[in-house]
C-alpha positions in Angstrom: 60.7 99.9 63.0 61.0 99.6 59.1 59.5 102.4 58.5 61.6 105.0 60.7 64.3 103.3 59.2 63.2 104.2 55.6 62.6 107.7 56.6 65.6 108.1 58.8 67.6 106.6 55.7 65.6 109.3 52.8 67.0 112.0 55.1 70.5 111.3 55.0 70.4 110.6 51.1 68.6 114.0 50.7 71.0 115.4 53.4 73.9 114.3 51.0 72.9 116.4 48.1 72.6 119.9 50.1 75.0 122.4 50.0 76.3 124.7 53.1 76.3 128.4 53.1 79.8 128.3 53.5 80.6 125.4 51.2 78.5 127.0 48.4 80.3 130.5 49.1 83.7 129.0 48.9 82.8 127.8 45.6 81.8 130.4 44.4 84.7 133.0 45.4 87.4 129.6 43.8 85.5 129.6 40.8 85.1 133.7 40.5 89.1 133.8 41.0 89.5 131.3 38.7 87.6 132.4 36.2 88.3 136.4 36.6 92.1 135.2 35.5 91.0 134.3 32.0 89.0 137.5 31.4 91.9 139.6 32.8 94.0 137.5 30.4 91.9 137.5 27.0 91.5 141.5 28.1 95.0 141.7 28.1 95.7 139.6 24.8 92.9 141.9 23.2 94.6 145.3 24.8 98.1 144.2 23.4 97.7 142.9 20.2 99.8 140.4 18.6 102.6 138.6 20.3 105.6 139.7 18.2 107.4 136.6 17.5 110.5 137.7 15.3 112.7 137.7 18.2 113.4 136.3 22.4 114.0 139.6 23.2 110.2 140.8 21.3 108.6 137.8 23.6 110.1 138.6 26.8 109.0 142.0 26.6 105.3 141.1 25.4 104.8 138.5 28.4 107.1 141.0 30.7 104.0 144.2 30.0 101.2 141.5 30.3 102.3 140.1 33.6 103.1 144.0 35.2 99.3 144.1 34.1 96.9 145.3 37.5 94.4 142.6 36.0 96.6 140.1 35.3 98.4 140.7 38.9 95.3 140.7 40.7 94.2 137.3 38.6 97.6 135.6 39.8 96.6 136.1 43.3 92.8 135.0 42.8 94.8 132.1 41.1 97.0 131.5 43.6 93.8 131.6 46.2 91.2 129.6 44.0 92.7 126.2 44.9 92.7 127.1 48.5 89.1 128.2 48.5 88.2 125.1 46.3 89.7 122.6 49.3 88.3 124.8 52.1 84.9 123.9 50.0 85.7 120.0 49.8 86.1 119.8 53.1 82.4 120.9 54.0 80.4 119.1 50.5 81.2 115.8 48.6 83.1 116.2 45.1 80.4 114.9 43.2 78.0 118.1 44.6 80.9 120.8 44.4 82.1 120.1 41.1 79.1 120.6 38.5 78.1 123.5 41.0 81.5 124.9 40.2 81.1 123.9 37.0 78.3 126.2 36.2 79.5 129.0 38.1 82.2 129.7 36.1 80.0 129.5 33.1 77.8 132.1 35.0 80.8 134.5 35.7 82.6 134.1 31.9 79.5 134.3 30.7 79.1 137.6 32.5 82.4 138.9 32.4 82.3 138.7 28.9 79.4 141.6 29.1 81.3 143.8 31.6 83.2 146.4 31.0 85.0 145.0 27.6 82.5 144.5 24.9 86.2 143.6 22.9 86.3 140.1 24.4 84.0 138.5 21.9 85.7 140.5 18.6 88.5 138.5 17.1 91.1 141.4 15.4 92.2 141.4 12.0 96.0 141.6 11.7 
């Protein structure tokens, strides 16, 4: 009886560390939106230049063409969806699985991104 205990018991504990289809795909979509934001942002810095900061009106104007971005508008939404994806995910695999798998996705896709179609990301401007 001890013994199909034991094995009944090793099942579930390796049962706990395995990931769904699902739960692993909703992961990965939270941390591409997530992570597809701060590319489409550092593009955008990197596109515009330097924020002008001798006046309100120069600011508002410099955050006002960034956010009427197509990147940065598409980001928003993948921002505004991330979280949803990211509790859909929690719902099907324990936090202490989901987060370091999310964790090294989105060093997978910045990592990436960074390659894409902006080699500009990794140069810093001289001003």
């Amino acid at each position: 009886m001890k013994l199909s205990k034991r094995s009944s018991d090793s099942k579930n504990s390796s049962s706990a560390f395995r990931v769904s289809s699902s739960a692993f795909s909703l992961i990965l979509i939270s941390a591409l939106c997530d992570s597809y934001l701060s590319y489409a942002v550092k593009y955008t810095f990197n596109k515009q230049g330097k924020i002008n900061l001798s006046s309100f009106l120069a600011i508002v104007n410099y955050v006002t063409e960034m956010l009427v971005s197509p990147l940065i508008l598409i980001g928003i939404i993948g921002l505004i969806l991330a979280p949803i994806f990211w509790i859909m995910a929690l719902q099907k695999t324990e936090l202490s699985i989901a987060y370091p798998l999310s964790v090294v996705c989105h060093l997978i896709f910045i990592s990436g991104l960074s390659f894409f179609p902006c080699k500009k990301l990794s140069q810093h401007k001289k001003y």
